[in-house]
C-alpha positions in Angstrom: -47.8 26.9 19.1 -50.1 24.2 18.6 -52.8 25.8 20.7 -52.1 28.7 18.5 -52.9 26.6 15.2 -56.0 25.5 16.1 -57.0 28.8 17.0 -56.0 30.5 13.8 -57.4 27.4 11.5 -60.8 27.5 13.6 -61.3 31.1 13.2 -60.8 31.0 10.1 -62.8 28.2 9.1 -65.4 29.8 10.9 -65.5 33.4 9.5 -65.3 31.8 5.6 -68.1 29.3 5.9 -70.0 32.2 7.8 -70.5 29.8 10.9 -72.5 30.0 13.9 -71.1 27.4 15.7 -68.3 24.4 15.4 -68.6 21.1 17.3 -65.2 19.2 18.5 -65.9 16.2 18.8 -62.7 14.6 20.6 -63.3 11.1 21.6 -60.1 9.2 21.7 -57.7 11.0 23.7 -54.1 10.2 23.5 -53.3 12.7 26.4 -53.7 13.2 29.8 -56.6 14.5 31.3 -54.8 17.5 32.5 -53.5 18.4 28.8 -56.9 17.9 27.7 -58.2 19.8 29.8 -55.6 22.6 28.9 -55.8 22.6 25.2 -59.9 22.9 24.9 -60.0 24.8 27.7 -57.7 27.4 26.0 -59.2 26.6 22.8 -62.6 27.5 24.2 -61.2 30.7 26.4 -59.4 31.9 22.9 -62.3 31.7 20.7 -64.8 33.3 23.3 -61.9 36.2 24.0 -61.8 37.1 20.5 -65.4 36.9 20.0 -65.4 34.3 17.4 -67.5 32.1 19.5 -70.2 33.3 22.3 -71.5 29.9 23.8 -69.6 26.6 24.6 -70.6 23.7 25.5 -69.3 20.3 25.8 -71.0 16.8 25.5 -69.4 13.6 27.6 -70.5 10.3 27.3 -70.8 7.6 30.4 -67.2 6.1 29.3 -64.8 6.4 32.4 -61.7 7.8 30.2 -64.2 10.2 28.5 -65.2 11.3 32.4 -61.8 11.9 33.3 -60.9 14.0 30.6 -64.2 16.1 30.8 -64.0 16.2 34.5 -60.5 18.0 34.1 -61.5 20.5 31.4 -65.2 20.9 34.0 -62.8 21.9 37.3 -60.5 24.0 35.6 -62.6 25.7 33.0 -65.8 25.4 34.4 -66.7 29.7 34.0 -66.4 29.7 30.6 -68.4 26.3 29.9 -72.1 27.2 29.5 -73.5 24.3 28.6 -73.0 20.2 29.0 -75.0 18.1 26.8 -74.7 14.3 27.5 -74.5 11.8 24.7 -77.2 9.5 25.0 -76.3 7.6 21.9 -73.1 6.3 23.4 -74.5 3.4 24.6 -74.6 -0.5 23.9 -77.3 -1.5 21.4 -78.7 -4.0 24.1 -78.9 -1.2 26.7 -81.6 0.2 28.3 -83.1 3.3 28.5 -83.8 3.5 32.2 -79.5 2.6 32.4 -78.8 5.5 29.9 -81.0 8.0 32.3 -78.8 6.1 35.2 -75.8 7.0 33.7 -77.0 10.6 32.4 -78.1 11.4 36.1 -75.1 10.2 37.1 -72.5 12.1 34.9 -74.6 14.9 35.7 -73.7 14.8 39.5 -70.0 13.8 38.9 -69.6 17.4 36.6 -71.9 19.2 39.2 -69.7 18.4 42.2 -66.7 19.0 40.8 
């Protein structure tokens, strides 16, 4: 039912405002990674299904709950994800930006070998 909700608010929200595209930006999860996982995942199947949306991507950050989560929704929904775009500007001011392309690289490889 729930899943069903956001479904039926997103759509609409999307074809009053006329919308291209939406961004879900869910940062402090209060579930497991596997019901994460489930409920964008089904979100994202949904929404492409009933053509309301035609591209998906998702953006993880180098946080090690945030990986968890996003790994999850990567091995499980992985064929209808078209796109990950990492978030650079989730890192410490006094970070570097040779860490941040460490980090990047290495999310990169976590999501492609899963």
């Amino acid at each position: 039912l729930l899943g069903l909700n956001a479904v039926t608010s997103l759509t609409s929200i999307i074809k009053t405002y006329g919308l291209d595209g939406i961004d879900i930006d869910y940062e402090h999860f209060q579930a497991d990674p596997e019901t994460f996982a489930e409920c964008i995942g089904l979100l994202i199947k949904t929404l492409k299904k009933s053509k309301v949306i035609s591209f998906a991507s998702i953006a993880p950050y180098a946080d090690d709950e945030v990986q968890r989560q996003y790994i999850a929704l990567w091995k499980k929904y992985r064929n209808i994800i078209d796109y990950v775009n990492f978030q650079f500007y989730a890192y410490d001011k006094d970070d570097s930006k040779a860490n941040g392309f460490k980090h990047e690289k290495q999310s990169q490889e976590i999501l492609a070998a899963h």
